[in-house]
N, C-alpha and C positions, 0 to 999 in steps of 0.2 A: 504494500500500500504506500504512494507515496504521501512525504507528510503533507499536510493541510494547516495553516495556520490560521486563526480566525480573528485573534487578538492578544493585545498583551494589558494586563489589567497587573493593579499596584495596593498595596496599600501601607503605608505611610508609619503606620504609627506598632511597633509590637516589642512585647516582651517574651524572653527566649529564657527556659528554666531549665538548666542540664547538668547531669551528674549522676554520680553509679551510688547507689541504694544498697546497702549492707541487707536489708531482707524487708519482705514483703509486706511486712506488719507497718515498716516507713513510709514505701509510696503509697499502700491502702490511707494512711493515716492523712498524707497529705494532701489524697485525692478528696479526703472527706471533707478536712480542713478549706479545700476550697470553691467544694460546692457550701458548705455554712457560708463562707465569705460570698458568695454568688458568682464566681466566675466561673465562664462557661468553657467549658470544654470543646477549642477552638481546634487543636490538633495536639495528640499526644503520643509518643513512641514509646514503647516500653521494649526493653530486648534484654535475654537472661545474656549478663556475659559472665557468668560460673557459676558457681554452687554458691549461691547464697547473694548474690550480686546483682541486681539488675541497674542495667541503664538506662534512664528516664532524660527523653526530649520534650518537652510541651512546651506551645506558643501559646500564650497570652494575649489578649487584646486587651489593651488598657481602659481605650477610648466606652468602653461595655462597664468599666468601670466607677464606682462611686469616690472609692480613695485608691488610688491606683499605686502611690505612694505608700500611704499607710500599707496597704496588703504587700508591696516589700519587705518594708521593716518587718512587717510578720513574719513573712516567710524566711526572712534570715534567720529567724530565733525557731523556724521552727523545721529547717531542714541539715542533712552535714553540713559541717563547715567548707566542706572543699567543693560544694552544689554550688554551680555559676548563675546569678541571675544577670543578665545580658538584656539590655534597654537600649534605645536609639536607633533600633532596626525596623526596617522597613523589608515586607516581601514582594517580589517582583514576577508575575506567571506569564508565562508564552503558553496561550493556550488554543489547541486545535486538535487534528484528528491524524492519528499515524505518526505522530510526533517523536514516538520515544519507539519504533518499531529494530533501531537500532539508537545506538550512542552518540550517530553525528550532531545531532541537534544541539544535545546537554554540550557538547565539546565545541559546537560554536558559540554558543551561548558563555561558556569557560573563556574562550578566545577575545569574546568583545570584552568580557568585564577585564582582564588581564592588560587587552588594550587599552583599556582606560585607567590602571594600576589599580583597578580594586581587587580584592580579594576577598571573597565571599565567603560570610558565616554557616552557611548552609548550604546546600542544594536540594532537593525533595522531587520527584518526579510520581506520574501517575500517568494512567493510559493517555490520557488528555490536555497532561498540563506538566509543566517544567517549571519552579520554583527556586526562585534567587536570592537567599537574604544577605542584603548589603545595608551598610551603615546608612542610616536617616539620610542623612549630609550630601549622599551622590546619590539619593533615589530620580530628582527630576533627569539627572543625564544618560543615568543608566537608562529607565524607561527609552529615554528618545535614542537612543542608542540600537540596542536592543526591538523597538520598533522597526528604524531603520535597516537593520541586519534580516529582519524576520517575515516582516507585514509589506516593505514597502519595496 
């Protein structure tokens, strides 16, 4: 199938919570922890890396938020110490059909940001969509970038 691109959609504002979890009773607790606080479960990863260890990714959306702030300062007191919380990110999607039927895409997609000296926080990919989190600060360039590379 070749790919089809349909568009490239952004958004602006997120926070990134990552770190390996000594055991299950931690990310259960912090899951709960943050539906009481009301934050919605906008995308989360969980993946055993050994025996007794999981690695937890979840994005945040702040803007869904009342104290966005405050529920930080919680979460620091209330997760390991070595658990990253990462703010000032923005995600970036190229999304369309047949996209990801091979690697070329994601590895243009790696090319443009590289040409522009970013270096991306994440990548995420899905039948449909390709996923670029780069810092707040070069979201407008990247988009039009990345447009130009893709859509136009």
């Amino acid at each position: 199938m070749q790919s089809r691109f349909v568009g490239v959609a952004h958004q602006k504002n997120l926070l990134i919570l990552r770190g390996d979890l000594e055991d299950s009773r931690t990310w259960k607790d912090l899951l709960v922890h943050l539906d009481e606080a009301g934050v919605p479960g906008k995308q989360v990863h969980l993946s055993r890396v050994s025996e007794g260890s999981t690695r937890l990714s979840m994005v945040i959306d702040p803007e869904t938020l009342a104290d966005s702030e405050g529920l930080q300062t919680r979460l620091k007191n209330q997760i390991p110490p070595d658990t990253q919380i990462q703010n000032a990110l923005s995600a970036i999607s190229l999304i369309g059909s047949g996209i990801n039927d091979t690697h070329a895409n994601v590895r243009k997609g790696l090319e443009v940001l590289s040409n522009l000296g970013i270096q991306p926080h994440g990548v995420t990919t899905s039948s449909f969509r390709i996923t670029y989190l780069v810092s707040r600060d070069r979201l407008e360039e990247t988009v039009q970038e990345l447009h130009r590379a893709f859509i136009e």
